[in-house]
C-alpha positions in Angstrom: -291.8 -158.1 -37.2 -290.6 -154.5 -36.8 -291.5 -152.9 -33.3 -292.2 -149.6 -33.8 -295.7 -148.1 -34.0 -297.3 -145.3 -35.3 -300.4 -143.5 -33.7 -303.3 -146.1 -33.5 -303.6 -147.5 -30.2 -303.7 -150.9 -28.9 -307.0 -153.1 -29.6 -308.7 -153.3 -26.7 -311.6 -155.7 -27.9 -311.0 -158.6 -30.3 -314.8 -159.5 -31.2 -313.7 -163.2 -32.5 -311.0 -164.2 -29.4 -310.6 -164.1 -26.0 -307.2 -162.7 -25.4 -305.7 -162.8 -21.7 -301.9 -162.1 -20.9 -300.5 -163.1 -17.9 -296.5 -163.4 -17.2 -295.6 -163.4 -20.5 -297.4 -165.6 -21.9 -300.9 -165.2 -24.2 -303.2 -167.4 -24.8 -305.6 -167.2 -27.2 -308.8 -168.9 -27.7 -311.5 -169.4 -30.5 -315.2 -168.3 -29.5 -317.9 -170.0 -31.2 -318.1 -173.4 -29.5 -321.7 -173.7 -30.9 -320.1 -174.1 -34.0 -317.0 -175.8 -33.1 -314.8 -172.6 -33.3 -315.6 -172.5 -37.4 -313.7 -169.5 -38.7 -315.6 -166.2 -40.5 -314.4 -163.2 -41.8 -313.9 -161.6 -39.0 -311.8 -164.1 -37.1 -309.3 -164.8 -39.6 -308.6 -160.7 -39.7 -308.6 -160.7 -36.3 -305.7 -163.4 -35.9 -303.9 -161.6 -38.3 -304.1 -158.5 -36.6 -303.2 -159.6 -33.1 -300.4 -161.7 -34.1 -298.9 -158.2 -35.7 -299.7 -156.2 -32.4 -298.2 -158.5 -30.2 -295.4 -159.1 -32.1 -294.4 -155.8 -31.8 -295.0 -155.0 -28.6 -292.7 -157.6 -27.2 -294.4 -158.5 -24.0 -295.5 -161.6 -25.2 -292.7 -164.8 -25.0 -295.0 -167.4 -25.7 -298.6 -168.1 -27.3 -301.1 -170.8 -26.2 -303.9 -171.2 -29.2 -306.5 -172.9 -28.7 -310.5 -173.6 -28.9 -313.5 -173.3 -26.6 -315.9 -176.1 -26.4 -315.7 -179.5 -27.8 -313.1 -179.1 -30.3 -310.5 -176.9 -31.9 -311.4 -175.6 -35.1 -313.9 -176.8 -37.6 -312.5 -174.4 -40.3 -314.5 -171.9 -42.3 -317.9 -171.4 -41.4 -319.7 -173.2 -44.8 -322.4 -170.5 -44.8 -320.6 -167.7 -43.8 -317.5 -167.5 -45.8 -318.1 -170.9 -48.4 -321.7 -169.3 -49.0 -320.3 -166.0 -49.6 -317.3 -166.8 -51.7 -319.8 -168.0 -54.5 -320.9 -164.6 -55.0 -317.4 -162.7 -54.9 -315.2 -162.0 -58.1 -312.2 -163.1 -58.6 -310.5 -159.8 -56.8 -312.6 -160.2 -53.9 -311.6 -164.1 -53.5 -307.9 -163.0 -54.2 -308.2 -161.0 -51.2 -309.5 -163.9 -48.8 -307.5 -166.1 -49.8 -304.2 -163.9 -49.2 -306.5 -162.9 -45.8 -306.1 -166.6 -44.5 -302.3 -167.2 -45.9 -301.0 -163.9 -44.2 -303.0 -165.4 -40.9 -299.9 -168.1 -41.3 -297.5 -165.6 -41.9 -298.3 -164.2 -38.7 -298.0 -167.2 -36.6 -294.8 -168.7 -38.3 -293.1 -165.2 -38.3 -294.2 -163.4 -34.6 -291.0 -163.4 -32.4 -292.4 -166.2 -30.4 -293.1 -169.8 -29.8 -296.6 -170.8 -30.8 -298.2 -173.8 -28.9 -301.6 -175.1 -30.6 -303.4 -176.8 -27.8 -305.4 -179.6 -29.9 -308.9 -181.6 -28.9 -311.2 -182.6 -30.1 -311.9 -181.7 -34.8 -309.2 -179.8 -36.1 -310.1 -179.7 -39.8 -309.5 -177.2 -42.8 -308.3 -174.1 -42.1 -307.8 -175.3 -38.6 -305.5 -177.8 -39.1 -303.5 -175.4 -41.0 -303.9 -173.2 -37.8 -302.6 -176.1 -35.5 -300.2 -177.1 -38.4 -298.4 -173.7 -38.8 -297.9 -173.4 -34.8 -294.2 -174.4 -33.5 -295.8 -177.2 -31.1 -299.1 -179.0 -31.4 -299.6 -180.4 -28.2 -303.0 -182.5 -28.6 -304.8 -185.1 -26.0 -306.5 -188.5 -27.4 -309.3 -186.9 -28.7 -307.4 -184.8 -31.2 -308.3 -185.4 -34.9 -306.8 -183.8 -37.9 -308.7 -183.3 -41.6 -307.1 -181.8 -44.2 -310.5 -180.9 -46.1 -309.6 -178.5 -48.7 -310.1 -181.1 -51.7 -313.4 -182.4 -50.4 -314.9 -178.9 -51.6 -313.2 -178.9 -54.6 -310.1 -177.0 -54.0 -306.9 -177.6 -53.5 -305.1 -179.6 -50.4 -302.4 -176.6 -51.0 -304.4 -173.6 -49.1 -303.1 -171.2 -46.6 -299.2 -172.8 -47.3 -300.5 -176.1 -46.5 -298.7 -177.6 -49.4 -295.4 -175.9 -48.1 -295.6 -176.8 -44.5 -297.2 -180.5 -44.0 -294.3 -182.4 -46.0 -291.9 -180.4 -44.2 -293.7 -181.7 -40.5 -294.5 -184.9 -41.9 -293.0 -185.8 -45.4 -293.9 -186.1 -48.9 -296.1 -189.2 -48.9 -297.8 -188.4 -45.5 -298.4 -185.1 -46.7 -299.7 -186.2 -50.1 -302.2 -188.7 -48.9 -303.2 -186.0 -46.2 -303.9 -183.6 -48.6 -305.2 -185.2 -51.5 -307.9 -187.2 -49.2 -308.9 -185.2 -46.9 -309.3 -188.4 -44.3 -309.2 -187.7 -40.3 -305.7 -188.7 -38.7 -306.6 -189.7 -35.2 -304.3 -188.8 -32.7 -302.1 -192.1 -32.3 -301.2 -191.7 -35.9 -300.9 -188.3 -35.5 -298.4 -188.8 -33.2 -296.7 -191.2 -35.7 -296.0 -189.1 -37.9 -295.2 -186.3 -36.1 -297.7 -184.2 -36.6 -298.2 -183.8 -32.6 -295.6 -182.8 -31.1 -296.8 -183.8 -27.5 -299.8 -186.2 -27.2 -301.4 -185.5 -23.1 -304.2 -187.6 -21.0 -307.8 -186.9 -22.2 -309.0 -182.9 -21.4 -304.7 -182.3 -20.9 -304.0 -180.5 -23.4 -305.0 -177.1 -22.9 -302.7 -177.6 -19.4 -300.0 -179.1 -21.0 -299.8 -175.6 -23.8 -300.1 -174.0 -21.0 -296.8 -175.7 -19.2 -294.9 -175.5 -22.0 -295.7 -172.2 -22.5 -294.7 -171.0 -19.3 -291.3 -172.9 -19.6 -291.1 -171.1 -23.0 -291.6 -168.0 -21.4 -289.3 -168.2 -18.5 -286.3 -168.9 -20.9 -283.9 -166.8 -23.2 -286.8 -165.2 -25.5 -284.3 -163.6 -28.0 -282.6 -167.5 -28.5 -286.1 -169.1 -29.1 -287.0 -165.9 -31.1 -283.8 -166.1 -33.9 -284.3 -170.3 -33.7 -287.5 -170.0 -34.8 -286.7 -167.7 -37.4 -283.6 -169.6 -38.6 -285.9 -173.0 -38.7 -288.4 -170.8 -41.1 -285.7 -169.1 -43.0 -283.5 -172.1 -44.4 -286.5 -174.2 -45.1 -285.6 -173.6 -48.9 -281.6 -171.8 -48.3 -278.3 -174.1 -49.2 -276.7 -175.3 -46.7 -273.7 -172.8 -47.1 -276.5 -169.9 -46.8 -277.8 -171.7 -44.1 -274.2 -172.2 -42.5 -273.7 -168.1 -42.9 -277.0 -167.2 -41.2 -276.3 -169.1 -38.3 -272.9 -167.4 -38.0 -274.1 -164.2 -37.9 -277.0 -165.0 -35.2 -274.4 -166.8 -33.1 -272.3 -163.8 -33.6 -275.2 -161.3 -32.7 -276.5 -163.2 -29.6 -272.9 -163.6 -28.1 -273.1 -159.6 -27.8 -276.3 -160.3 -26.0 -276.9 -159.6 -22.5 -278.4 -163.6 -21.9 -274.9 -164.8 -23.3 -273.2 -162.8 -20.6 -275.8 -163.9 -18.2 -275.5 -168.0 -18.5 -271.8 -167.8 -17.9 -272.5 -165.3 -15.2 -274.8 -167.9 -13.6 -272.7 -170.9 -14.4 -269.4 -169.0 -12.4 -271.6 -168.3 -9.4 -273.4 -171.8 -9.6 -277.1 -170.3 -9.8 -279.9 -170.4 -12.6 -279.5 -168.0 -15.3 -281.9 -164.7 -14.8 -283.2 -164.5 -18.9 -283.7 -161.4 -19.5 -284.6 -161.7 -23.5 -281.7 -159.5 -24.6 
């Protein structure tokens, strides 16, 4: 994401999140543990519009998600946005619906690592939430559901179809979708759908670790990895073989290039500077 601004100023108040920035790193939280964090309106345009401020501010280097309470996130709230979907048109529901998707956008295309810190329900649009981060770090408790079909819509929503057989394959991902059944966290784990699996009430602490170490290292290199791993989902592999040339080729003008040799000469860490 470009970043350059123009004349509005920063949010200063994000109704739907709790947003605190410390060292780098941001961590996020859902706010509705009454209702297990279930999404409305207004939280899914708020995700999508802090994503795209802190990417481009570029003070951010890594992104903890997660969810007050007992669990994640429930998904969409059934009476707020299922109940009031029945009474939109068809260019109203267009709009939602590319709402949530550009919500995924954000997280798979913002210049840094996103850890999804997972306990507890993660179901419908919050799987896709957890699914879409870079690292889904989850304790026991942690259950995934995939609910889209059991309201009578498709398992494919908010790129679900495009990103669950990549994370987990075809035939995981088609029984996930189709059904709708809860993966516990063991089998979670399995598959790979977790990507760490903590002690019971760990999780939150381990996001938080590995977003610290994510946050301490060479930003730019975790930024253009993440990119490349997005970008040559669907490239050849002589596309794919280009692209990476001309990163490597960019980053070994960087100044973190310069540094790690620096530091390996003079037998010290290397001081990342993200550039």
């Amino acid at each position: 994401m470009s970043p350059f601004t123009g004349s509005a100023a920063r949010t200063s108040d994000w109704g739907h999140l709790r947003v605190q920035l410390a060292d780098g790193v941001a961590t996020v939280t859902l706010t509705r543990p009454e209702k297990l964090n279930a999404l409305t309106f207004g939280a899914y345009a708020d995700l999508r519009d802090l994503l795209a401020e802190l990417s481009r501010e570029r003070a951010v280097r890594a992104l903890v998600l997660a969810g007050e309470g007992r669990g994640f996130c429930s998904g969409g709230d059934v009476e707020e946005i299922i109940g009031a979907t029945l009474a939109m048109d068809t260019a109203r529901l267009l709009d939602f619906n590319r709402m949530t998707g550009q919500v995924v956008r954000a997280i798979r295309e913002c210049p840094f690592p996103v850890i999804a810190a997972v306990h507890g329900v993660a179901a419908g649009a919050g799987a896709v939430l957890a699914l879409a981060a870079d690292f889904r770090v989850a304790d026991p408790s942690a259950r995934f559901a995939f609910l889209f079909t059991r309201v009578g819509l498709s398992g494919g929503d908010m790129g679900a179809a495009y990103l669950l057989p990549r994370v987990v394959g075809l035939g995981h991902a088609t029984r996930l979708l189709m059904l709708g059944e809860p993966v516990r966290a063991p089998e979670a784990e399995r598959i790979g759908l977790i990507s760490e699996l903590t002690e019971e009430g760990r999780a939150d602490e381990a996001a938080l670790t590995l977003a610290r170490r994510l946050a301490d290292g060479p930003a730019l290199a975790y930024a253009q990895t993440k990119a490349l791993l997005t970008a040559e989902l669907d490239m050849p592999l002589a596309a794919s073989i280009e692209l990476d040339a001309s990163t490597q080729a960019l980053l070994m003008n960087g100044e973190d290039y310069a540094e790690f040799h620096a530091a390996f000469t003079e037998k010290r860490p290397p001081k990342w500077r993200g550039r």
